[in-house]
py3Dmol code that shows the C-alpha trace and the ligand (Angstrom):
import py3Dmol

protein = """\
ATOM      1  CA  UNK A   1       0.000   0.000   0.000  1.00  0.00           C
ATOM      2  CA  UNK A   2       1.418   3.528  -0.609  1.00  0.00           C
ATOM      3  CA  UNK A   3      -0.139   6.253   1.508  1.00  0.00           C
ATOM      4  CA  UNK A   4      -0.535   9.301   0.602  1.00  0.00           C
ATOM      5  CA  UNK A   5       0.469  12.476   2.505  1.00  0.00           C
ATOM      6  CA  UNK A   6      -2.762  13.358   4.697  1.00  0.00           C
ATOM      7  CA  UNK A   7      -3.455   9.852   5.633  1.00  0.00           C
ATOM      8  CA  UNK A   8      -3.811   9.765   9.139  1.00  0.00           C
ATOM      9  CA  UNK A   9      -1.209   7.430  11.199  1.00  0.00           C
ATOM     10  CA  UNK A  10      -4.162   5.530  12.886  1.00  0.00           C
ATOM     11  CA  UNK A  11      -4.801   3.869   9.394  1.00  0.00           C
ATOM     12  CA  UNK A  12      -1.359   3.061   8.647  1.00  0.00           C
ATOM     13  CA  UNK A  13      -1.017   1.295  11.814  1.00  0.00           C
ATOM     14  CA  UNK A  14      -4.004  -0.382  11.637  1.00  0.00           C
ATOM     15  CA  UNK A  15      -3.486  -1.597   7.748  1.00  0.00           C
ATOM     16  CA  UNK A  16      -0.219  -2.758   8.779  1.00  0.00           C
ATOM     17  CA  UNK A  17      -1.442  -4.614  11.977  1.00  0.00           C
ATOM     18  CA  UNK A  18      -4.047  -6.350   9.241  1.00  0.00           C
ATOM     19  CA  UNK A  19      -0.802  -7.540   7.251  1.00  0.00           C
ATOM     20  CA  UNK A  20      -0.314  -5.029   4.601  1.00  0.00           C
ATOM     21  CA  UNK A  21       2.861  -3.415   3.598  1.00  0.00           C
ATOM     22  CA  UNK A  22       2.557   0.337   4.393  1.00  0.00           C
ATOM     23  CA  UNK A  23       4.967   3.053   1.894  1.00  0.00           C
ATOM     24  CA  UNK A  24       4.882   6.386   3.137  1.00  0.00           C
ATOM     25  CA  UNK A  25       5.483   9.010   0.078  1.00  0.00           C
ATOM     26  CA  UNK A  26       7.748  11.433   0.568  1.00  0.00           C
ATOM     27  CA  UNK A  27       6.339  15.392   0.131  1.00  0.00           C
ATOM     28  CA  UNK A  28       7.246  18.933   0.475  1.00  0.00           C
ATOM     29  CA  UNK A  29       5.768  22.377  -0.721  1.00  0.00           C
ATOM     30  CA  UNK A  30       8.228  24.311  -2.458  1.00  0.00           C
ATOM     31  CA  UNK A  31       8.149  27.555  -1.653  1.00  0.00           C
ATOM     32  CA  UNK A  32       5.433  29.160  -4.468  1.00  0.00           C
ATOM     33  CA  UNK A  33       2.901  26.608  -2.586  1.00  0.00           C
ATOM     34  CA  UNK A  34       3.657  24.058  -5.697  1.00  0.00           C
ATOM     35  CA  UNK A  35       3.387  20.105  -4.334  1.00  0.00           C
ATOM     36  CA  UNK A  36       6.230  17.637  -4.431  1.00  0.00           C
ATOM     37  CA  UNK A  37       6.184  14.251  -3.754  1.00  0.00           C
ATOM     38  CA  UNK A  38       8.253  11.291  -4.607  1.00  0.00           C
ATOM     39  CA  UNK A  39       7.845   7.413  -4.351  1.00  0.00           C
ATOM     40  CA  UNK A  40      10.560   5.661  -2.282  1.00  0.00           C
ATOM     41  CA  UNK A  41      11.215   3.204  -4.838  1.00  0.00           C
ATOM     42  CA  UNK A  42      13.417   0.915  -3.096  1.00  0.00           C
ATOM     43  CA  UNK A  43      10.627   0.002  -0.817  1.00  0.00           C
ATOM     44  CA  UNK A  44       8.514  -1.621  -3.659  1.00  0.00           C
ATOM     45  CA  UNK A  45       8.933  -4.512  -5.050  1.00  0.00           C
ATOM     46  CA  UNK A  46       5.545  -5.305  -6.033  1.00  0.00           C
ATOM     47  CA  UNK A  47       3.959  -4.760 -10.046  1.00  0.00           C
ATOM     48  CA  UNK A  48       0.770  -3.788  -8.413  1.00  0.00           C
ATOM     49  CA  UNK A  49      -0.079  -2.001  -5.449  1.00  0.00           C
ATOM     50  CA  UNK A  50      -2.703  -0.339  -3.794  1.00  0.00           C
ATOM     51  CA  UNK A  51      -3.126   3.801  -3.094  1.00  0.00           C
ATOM     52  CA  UNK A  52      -4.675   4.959  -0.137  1.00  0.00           C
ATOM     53  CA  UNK A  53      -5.585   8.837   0.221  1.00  0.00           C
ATOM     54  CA  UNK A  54      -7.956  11.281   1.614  1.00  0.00           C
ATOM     55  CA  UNK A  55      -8.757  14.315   0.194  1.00  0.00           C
ATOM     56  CA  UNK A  56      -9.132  16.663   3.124  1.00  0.00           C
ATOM     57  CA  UNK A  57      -7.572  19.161   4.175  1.00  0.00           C
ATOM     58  CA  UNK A  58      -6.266  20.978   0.849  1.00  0.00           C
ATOM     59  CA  UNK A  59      -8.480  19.575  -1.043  1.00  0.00           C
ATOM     60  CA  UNK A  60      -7.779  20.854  -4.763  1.00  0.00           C
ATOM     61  CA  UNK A  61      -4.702  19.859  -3.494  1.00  0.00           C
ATOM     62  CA  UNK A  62      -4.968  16.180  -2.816  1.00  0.00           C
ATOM     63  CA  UNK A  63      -6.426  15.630  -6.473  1.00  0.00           C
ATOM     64  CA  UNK A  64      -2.705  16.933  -7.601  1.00  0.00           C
ATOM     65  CA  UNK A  65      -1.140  14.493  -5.192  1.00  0.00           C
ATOM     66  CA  UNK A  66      -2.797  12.086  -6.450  1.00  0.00           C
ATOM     67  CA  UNK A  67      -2.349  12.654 -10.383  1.00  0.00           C
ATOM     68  CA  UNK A  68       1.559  13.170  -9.298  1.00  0.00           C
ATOM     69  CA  UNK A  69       1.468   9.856  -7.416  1.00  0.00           C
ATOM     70  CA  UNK A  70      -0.388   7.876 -10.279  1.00  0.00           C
ATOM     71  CA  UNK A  71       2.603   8.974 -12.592  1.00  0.00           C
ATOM     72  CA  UNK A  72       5.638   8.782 -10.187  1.00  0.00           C
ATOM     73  CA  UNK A  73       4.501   5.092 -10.364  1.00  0.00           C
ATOM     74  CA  UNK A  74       3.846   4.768 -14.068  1.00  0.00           C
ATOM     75  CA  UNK A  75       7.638   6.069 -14.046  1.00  0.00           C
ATOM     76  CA  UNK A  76       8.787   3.270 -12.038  1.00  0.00           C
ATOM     77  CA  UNK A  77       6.372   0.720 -13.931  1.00  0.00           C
ATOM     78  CA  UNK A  78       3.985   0.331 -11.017  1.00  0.00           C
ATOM     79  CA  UNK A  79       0.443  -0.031 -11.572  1.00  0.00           C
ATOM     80  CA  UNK A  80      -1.964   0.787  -9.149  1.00  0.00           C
ATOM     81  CA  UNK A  81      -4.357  -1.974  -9.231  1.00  0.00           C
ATOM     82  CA  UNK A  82      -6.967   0.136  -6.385  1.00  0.00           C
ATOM     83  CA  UNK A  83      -7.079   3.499  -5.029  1.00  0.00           C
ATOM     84  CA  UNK A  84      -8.820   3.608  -1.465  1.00  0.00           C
ATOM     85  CA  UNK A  85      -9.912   7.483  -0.587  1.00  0.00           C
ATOM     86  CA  UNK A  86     -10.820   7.881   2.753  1.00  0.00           C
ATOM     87  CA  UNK A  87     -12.814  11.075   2.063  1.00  0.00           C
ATOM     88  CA  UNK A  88     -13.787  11.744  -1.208  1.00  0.00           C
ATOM     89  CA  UNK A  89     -13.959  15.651  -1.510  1.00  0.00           C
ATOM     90  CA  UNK A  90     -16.083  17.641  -4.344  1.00  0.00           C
ATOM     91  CA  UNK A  91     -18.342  14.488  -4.036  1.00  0.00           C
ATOM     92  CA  UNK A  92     -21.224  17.189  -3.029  1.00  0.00           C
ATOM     93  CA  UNK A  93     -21.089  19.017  -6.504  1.00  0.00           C
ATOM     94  CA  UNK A  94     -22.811  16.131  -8.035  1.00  0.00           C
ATOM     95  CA  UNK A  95     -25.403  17.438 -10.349  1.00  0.00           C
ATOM     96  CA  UNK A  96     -25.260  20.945 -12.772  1.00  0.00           C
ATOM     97  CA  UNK A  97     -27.738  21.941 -10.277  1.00  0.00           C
ATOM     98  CA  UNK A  98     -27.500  25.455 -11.588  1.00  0.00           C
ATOM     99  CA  UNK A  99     -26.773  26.205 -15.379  1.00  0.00           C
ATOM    100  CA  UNK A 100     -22.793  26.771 -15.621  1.00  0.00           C
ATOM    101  CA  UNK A 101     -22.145  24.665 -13.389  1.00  0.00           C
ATOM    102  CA  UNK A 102     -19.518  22.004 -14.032  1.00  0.00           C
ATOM    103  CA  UNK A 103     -19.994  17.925 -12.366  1.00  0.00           C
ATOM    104  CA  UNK A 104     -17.215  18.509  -9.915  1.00  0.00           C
ATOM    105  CA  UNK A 105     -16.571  15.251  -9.075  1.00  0.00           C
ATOM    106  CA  UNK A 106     -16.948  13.836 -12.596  1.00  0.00           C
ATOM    107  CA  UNK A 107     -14.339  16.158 -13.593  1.00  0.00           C
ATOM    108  CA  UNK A 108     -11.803  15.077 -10.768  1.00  0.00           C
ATOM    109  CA  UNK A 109     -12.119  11.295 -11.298  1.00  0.00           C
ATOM    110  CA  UNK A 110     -12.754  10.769 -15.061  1.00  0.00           C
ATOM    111  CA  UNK A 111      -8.580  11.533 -15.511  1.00  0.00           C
ATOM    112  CA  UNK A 112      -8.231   8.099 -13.489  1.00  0.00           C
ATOM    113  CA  UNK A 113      -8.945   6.468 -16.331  1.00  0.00           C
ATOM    114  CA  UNK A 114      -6.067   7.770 -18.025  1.00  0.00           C
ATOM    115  CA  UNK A 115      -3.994   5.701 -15.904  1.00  0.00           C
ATOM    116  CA  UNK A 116      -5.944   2.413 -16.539  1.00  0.00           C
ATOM    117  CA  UNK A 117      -7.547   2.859 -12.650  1.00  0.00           C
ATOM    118  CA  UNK A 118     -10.474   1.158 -12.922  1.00  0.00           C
ATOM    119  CA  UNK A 119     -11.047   0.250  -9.098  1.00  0.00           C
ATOM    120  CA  UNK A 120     -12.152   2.591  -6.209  1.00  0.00           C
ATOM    121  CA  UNK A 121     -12.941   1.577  -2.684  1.00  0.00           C
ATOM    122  CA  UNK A 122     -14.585   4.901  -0.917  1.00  0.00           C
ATOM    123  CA  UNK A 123     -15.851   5.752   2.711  1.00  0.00           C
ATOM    124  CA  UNK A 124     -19.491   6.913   2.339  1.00  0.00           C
ATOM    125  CA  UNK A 125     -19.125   8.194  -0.676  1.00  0.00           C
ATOM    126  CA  UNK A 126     -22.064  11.621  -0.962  1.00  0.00           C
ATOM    127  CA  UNK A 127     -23.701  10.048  -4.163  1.00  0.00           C
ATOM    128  CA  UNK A 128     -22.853   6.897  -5.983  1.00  0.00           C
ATOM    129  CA  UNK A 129     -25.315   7.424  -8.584  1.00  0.00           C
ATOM    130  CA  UNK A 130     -23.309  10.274 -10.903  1.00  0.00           C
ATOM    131  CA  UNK A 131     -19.809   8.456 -10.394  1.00  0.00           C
ATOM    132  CA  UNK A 132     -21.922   5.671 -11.953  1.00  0.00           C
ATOM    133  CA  UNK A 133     -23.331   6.689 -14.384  1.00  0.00           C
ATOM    134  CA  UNK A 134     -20.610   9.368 -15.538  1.00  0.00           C
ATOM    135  CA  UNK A 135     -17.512   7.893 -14.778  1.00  0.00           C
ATOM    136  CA  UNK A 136     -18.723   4.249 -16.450  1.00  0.00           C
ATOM    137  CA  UNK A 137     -15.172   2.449 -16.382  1.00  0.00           C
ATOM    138  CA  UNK A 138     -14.473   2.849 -12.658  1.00  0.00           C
ATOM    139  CA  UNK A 139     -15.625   0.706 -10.689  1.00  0.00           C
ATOM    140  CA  UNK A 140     -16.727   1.793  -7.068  1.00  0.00           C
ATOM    141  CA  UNK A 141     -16.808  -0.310  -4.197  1.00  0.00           C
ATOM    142  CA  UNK A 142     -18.376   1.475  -1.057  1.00  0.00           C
ATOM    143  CA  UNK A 143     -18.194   1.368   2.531  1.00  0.00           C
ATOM    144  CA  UNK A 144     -21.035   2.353   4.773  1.00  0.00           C
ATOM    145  CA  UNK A 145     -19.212   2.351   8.251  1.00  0.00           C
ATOM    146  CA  UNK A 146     -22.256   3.796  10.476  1.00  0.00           C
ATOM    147  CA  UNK A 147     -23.358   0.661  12.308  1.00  0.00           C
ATOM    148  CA  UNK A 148     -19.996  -0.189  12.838  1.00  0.00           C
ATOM    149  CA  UNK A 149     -19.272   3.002  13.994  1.00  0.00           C
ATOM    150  CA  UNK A 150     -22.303   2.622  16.368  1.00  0.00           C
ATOM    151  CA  UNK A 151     -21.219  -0.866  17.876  1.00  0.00           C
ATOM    152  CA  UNK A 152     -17.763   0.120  17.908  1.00  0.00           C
ATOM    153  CA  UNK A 153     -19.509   2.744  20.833  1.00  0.00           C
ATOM    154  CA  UNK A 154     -21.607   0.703  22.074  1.00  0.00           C
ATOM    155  CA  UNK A 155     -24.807   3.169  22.138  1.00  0.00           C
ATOM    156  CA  UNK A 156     -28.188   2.446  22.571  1.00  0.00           C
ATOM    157  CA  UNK A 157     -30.774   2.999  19.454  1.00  0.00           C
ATOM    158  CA  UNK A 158     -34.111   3.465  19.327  1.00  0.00           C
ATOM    159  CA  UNK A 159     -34.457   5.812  15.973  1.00  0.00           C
ATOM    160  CA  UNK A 160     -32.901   6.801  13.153  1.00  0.00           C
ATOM    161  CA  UNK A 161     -32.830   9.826  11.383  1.00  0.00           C
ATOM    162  CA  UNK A 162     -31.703  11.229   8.121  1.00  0.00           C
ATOM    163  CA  UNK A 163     -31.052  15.284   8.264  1.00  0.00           C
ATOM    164  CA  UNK A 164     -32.128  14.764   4.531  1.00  0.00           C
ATOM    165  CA  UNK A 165     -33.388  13.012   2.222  1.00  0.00           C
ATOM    166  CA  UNK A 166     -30.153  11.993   0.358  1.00  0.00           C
ATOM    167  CA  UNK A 167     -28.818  10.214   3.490  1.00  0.00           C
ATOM    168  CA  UNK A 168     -31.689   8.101   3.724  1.00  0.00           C
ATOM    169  CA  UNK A 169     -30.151   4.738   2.306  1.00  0.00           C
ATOM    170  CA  UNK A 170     -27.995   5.636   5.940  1.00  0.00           C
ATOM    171  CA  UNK A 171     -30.821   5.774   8.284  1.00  0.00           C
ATOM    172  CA  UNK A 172     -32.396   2.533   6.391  1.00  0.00           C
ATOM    173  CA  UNK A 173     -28.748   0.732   6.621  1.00  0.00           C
ATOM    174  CA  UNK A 174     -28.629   1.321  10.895  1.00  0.00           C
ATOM    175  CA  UNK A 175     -32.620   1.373  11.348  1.00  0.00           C
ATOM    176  CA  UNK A 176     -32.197  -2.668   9.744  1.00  0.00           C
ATOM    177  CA  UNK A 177     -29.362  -3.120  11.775  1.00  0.00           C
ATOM    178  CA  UNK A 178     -30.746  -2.321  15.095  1.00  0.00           C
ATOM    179  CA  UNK A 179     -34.216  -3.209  14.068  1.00  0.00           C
ATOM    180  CA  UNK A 180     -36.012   0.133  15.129  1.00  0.00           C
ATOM    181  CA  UNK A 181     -37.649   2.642  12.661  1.00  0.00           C
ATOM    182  CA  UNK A 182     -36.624   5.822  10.756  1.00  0.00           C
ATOM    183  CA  UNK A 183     -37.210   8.576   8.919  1.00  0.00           C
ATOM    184  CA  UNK A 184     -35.739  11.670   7.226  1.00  0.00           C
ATOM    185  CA  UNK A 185     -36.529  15.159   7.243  1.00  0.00           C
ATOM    186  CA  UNK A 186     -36.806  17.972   4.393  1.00  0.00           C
ATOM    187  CA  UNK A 187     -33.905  20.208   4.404  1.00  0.00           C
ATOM    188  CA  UNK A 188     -33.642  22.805   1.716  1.00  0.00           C
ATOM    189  CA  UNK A 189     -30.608  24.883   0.871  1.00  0.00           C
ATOM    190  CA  UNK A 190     -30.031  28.341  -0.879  1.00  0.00           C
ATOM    191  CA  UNK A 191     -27.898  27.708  -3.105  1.00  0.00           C
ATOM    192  CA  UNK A 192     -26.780  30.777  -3.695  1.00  0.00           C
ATOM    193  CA  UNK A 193     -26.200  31.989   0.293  1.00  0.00           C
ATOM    194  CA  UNK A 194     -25.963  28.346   1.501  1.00  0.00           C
ATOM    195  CA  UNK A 195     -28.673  28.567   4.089  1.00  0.00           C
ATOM    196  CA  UNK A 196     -30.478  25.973   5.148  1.00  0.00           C
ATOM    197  CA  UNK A 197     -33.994  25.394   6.475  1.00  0.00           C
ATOM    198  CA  UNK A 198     -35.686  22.405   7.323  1.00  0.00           C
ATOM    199  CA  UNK A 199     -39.539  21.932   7.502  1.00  0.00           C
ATOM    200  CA  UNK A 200     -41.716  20.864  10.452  1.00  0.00           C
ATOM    201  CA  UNK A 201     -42.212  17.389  10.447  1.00  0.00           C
ATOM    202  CA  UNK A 202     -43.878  14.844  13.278  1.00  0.00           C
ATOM    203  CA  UNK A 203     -41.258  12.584  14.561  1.00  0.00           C
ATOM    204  CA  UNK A 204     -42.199   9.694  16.965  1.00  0.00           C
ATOM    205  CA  UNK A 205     -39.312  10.357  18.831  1.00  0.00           C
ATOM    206  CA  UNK A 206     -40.800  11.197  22.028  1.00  0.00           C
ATOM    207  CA  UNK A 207     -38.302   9.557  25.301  1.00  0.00           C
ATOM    208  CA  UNK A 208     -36.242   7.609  22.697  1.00  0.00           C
ATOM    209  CA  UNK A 209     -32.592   7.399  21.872  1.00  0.00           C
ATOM    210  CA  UNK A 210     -32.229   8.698  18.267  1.00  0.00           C
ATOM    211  CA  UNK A 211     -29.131   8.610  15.992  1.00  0.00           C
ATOM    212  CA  UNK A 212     -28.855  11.433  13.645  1.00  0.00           C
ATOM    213  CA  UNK A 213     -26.990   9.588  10.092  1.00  0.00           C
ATOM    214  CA  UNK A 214     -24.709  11.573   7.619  1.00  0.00           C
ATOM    215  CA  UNK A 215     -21.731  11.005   5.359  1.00  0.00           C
ATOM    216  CA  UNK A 216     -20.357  14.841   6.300  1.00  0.00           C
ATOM    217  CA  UNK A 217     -20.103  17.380   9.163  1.00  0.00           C
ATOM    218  CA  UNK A 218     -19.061  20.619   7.233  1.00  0.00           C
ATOM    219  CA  UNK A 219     -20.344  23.762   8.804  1.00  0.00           C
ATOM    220  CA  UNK A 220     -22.342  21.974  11.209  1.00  0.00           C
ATOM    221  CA  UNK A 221     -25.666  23.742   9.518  1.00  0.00           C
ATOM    222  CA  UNK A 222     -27.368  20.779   9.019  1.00  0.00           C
ATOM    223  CA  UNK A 223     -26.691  18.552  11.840  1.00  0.00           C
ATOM    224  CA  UNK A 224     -27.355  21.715  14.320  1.00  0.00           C
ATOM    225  CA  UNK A 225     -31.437  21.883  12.467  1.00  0.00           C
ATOM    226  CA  UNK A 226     -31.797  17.716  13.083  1.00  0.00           C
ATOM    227  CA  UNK A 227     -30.790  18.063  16.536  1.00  0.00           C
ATOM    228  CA  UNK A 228     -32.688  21.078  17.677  1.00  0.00           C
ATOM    229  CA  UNK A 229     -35.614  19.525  15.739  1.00  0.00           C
ATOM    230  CA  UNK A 230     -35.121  15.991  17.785  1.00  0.00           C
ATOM    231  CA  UNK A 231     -34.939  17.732  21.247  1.00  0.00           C
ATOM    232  CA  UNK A 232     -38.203  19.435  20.268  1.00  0.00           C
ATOM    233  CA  UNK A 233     -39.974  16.689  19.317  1.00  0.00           C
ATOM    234  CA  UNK A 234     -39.372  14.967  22.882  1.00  0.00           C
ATOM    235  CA  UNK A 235     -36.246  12.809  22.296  1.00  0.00           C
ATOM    236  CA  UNK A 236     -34.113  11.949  25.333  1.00  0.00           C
ATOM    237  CA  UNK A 237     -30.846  11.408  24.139  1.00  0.00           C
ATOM    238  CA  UNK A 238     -28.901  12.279  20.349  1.00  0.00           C
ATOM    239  CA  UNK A 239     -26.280  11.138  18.929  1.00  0.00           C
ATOM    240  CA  UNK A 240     -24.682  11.662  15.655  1.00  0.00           C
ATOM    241  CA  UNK A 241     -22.805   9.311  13.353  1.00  0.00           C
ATOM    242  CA  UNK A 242     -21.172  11.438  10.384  1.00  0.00           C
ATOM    243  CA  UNK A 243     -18.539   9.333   8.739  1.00  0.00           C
ATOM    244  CA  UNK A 244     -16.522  12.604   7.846  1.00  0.00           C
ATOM    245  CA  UNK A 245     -16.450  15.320  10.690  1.00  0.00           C
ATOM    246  CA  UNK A 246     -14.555  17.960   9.021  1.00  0.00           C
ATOM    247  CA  UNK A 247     -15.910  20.662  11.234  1.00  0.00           C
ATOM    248  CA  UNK A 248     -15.024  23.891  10.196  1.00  0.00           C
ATOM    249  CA  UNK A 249     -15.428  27.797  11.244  1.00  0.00           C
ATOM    250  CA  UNK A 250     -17.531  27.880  14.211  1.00  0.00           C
ATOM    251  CA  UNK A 251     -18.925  23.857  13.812  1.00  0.00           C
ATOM    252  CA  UNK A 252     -18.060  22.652  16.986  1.00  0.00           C
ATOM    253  CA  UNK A 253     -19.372  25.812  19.011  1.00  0.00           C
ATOM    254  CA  UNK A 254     -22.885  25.440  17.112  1.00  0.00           C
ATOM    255  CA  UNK A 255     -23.576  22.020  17.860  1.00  0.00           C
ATOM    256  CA  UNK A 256     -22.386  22.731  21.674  1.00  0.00           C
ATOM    257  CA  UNK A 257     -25.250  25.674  20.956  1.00  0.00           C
ATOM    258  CA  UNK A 258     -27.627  22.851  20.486  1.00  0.00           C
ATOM    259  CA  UNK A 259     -26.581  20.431  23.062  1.00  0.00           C
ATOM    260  CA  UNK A 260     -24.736  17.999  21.105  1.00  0.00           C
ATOM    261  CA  UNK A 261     -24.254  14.801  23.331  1.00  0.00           C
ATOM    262  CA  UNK A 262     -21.829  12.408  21.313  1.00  0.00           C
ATOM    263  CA  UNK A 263     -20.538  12.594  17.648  1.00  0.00           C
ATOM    264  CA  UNK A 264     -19.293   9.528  16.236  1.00  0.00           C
ATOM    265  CA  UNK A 265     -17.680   9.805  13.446  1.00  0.00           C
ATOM    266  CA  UNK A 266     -14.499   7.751  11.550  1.00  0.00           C
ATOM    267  CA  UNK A 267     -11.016   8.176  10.748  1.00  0.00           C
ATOM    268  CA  UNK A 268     -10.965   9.061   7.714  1.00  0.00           C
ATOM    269  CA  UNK A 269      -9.101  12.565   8.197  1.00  0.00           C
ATOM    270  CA  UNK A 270      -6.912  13.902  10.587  1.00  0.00           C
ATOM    271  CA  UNK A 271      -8.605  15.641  13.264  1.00  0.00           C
ATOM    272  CA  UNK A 272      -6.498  18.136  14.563  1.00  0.00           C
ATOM    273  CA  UNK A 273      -9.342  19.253  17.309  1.00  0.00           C
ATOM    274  CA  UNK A 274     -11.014  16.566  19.550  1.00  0.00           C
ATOM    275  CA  UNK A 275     -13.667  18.094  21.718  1.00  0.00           C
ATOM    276  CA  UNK A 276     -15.007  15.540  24.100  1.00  0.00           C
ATOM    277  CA  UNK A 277     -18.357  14.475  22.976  1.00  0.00           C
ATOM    278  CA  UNK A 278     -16.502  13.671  19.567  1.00  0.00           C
ATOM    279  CA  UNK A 279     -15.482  10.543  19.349  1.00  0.00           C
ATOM    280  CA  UNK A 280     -13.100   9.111  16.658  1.00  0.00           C
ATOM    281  CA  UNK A 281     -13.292   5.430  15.881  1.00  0.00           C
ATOM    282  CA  UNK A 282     -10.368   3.376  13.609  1.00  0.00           C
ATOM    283  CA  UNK A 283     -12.296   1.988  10.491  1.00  0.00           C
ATOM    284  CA  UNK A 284      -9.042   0.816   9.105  1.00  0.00           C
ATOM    285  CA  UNK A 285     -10.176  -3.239   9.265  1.00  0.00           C
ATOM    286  CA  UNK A 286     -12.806  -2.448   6.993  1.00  0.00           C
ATOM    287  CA  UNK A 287     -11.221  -0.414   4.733  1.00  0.00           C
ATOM    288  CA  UNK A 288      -8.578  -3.340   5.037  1.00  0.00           C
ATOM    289  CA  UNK A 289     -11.123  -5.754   4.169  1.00  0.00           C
ATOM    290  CA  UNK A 290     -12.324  -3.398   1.233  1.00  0.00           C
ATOM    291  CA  UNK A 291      -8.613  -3.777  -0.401  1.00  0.00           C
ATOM    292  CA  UNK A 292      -8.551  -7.578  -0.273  1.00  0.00           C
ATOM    293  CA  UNK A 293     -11.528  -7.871  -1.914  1.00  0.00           C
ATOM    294  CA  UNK A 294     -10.239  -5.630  -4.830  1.00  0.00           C
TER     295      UNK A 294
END
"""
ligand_1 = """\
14
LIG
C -25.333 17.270 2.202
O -26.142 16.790 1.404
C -24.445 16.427 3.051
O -24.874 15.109 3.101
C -24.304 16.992 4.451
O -25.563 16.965 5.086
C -23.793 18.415 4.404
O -22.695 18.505 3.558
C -23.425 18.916 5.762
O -22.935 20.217 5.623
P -23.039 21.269 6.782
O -22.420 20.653 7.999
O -22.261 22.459 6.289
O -24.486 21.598 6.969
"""
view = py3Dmol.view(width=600, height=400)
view.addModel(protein, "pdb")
view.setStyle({"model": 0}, {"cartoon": {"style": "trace"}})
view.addModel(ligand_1, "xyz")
view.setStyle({"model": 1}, {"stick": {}})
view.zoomTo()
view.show()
């Protein structure tokens, strides 16, 4: 496996506990901002080998590290047979939603192909649908981590919710596993200004324990509306389990604002803040699992 440069330590460790050979690449800025890296070659000695990356933080940036690393290892004649990415970035920009617009992550990926990649393994990827459908030759292999996420905690769940409708297939995924019922609610965002409403909605949530379900934590808009909107409707206890808790500006001190109790989320980016009620779990068995199967 070669790692890329923002993969965080706790998944090299735990690939290598699950057997695999970890290369670290080697990387520097130089001084204009440009990125470097370079493969140390002496520590492969296999034709084919597996990538693993995440694309946060610097994201624009991790797209060039990867596109460098692809052909630092067509230079040394090293094909890489799967590319795991721990948090797919520009996932979100799935749709021309308004006319101008470009398929952000269609753009990004479709230059995989270029280097005969035809194999992704992702972490809760936002939508699988466009990569499908306009990325044909890759092939995507996805892991859904939130009920291992929630055993790995060892919470109690009564409900599941979806903040929106698009992380539905979530709330249906835990609701199965835990056998208790779920729903979603109706978010709506200005796209221009980014603000986000949600409508009233009648939740039978009333003295449960619910689990709020999403792939990402950004601003901490949305998950701030489903909690507030849980507490009102009579739950007793919320948690959250958001695969990728990026957290950024003033994140953390909204959902204190609404009385956040736990946030489980995974490893799939360094988290250089770890407020208590956040709680990071290792997910690198399954992504370990993920690359055997590739
Ligand atoms: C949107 O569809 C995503 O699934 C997340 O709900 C969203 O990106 C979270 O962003 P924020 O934390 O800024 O509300």
């Amino acid at each position: 496996v070669l790692a890329l440069s923002q993969v965080p330590a706790s998944i090299i460790d735990g690939l290598r506990k699950q057997g695999f050979n970890v290369v670290q690449v080697v990387w520097k800025r130089f001084p204009d901002g440009e990125f470097y890296l370079r493969i140390p070659k002496d520590e492969i000695s296999a034709s084919e080998i597996f990538i693993v990356t995440t694309m946060y933080p610097e994201q624009s940036e991790r797209f060039v590290e990867l596109y460098l690393a692809l052909d630092a290892l067509r230079g040394i004649g090293v094909k890489a047979k799967s590319i795991a990415i721990l948090y797919l970035a520009y996932a979100r920009q799935d749709k021309r939603f308004l006319p101008g617009e470009p398929i952000s992550i269609a753009a990004l990926l479709r230059p995989l192909t270029l280097y005969a990649v035809n194999e992704l393994v992702v972490v809760d990827i936002h939508a699988y649908e466009t990569i499908a459908s306009e990325v044909k030759e890759l092939n995507i292999r996805n892991i859904l981590p939130h009920s291992y996420l929630a055993k790995s905690v060892g919470i109690k769940v009564d409900f599941v919710l979806a903040p929106d409708k698009g992380a539905l297939h979530r709330a249906k995924s835990v609701a199965e596993e835990y056998n208790v019922g779920y729903d979603y609610l109706e978010k709506f965002r200005d796209r221009i200004s980014g603000e986000i409403r949600i409508s009233e909605k009648e939740l039978d949530v009333r003295g449960k324990h619910v689990v709020v379900v999403d792939d990402i934590v950004s601003t901490g808009g949305t998950l701030a509306k489903a909690i507030e909107a849980l507490y009102k409707a009579g739950a007793s206890k919320v948690y959250a389990i958001v695969t990728h808790a990026l957290l950024v500006g003033n994140a953390i001190k909204k959902l204190e604002d609404v009385g956040i109790d736990m946030l489980i989320t995974a490893n799939t980016i360094i988290h250089s803040e770890v407020p208590s009620w956040l709680r990071v779990v290792d997910i690198s068995p399954l992504v370990a699992e993920a690359l055997r199967r590739s």
